[in-house]
N, C-alpha and C positions, 0 to 999 in steps of 0.2 A: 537600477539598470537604466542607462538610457535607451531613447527609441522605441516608448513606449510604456504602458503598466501589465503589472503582471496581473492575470485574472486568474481565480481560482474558483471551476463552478463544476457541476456534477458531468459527469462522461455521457455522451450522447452516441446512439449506433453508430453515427457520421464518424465517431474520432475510433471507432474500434483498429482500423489499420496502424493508427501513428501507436494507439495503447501496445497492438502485438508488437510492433519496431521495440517499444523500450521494456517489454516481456524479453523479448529476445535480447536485448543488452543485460537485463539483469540476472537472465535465466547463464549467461558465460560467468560469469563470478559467484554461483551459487554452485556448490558443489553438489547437492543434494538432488538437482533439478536439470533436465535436460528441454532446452526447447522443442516445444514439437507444436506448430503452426495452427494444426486442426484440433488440437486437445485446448491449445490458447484461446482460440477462437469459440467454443466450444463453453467453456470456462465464463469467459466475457459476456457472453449473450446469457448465463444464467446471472453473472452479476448485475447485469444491467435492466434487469426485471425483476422488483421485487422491492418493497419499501423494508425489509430488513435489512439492508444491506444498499452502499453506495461507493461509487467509484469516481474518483478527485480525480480532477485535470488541474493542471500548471499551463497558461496558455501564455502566449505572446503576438502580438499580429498576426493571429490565426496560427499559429504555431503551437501543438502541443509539446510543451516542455518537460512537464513530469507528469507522475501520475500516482497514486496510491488506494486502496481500499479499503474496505472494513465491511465488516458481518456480522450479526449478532449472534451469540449463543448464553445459554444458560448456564448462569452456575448455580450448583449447590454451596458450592464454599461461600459463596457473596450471599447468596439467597434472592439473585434475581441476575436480571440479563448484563452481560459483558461484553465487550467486544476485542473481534480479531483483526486485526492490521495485518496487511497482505501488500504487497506487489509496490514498495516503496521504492521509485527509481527516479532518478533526475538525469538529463540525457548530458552526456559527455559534454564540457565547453558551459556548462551552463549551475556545474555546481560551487557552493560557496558561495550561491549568490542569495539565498534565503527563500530559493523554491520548496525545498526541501524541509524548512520550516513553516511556509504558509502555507503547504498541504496539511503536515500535521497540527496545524492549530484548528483548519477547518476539519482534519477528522475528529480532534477533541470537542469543538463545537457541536459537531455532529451530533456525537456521544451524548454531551451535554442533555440536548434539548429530546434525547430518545429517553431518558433514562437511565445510562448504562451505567453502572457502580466499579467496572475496570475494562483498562485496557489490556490487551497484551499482544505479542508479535514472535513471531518467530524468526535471528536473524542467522546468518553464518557466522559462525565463531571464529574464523579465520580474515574475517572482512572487518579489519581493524577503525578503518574511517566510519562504515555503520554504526562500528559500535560506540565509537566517542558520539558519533552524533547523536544517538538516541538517549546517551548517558549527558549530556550537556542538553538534555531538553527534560530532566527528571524521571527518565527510565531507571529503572532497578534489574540489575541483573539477578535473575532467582536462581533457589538453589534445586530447579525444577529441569528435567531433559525429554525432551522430544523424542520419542518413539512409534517407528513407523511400520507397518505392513502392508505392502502391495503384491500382488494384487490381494483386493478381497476377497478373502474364502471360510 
């Protein structure tokens, strides 16, 4: 890209406005998920405190680009910690361009140097461009589905 490099560093309180902007563009293409501003925010400030877990920025001349996360949890099945990828969005106008890859290499990285023995993510199955992407970067599609209950009771 010209007009500069792209920077890929951890999410600081400072970028928490531009992170809700592309919560809100991703949360429109997510069937499962509705925006809601204060549960965002809310969300962000627990991921942004906590050496379990870290939140990618995609910058440009002070410009957040993209963004994505990860969290750790336990598995039994591995026999130790894994991680969860979350909130994978690059802002309209700006994909294709390999943002979207140099977040997930720093979350692999990431992973890498914690430990973690797998990845995994949850995408929309309808969001056909996620999924080639995720499949042209050596995701597996399992034969596993996501079931949910809200509220907790």
């Amino acid at each position: 890209m010209a007009g500069g490099e792209i920077t890929i560093r951890g999410a600081e309180p400072s970028d928490v406005g531009d992170l809700i902007e592309l919560l809100k563009a991703l949360f429109t293409i997510e069937e499962d998920f509705a925006f809601n501003e204060e549960a965002q925010r809310r969300g962000m400030a627990l991921l942004l405190n906590g050496q379990e877990r870290q939140v990618f920025v995609a910058e440009k001349n002070g410009k957040v680009l993209g963004m994505c996360s990860i969290q750790t949890l336990i598995s039994t099945a591995e026999g130790g910690l894994v991680g969860l990828v979350e909130d994978v969005v690059v802002r309209d106008g700006y994909r294709g361009k390999g943002i979207g890859n140099a977040l997930m290499e720093a979350v692999g990285s990431w992973a890498r140097s914690h430990g973690l023995k797998r990845l995994q993510l949850l995408a929309d199955r309808d969001n056909t461009p996620a999924l080639q992407f995720y499949e042209s970067r050596g995701w597996k599609v399992t034969r596993l589905i996501c079931v949910r209950k809200v509220p907790v009771s």
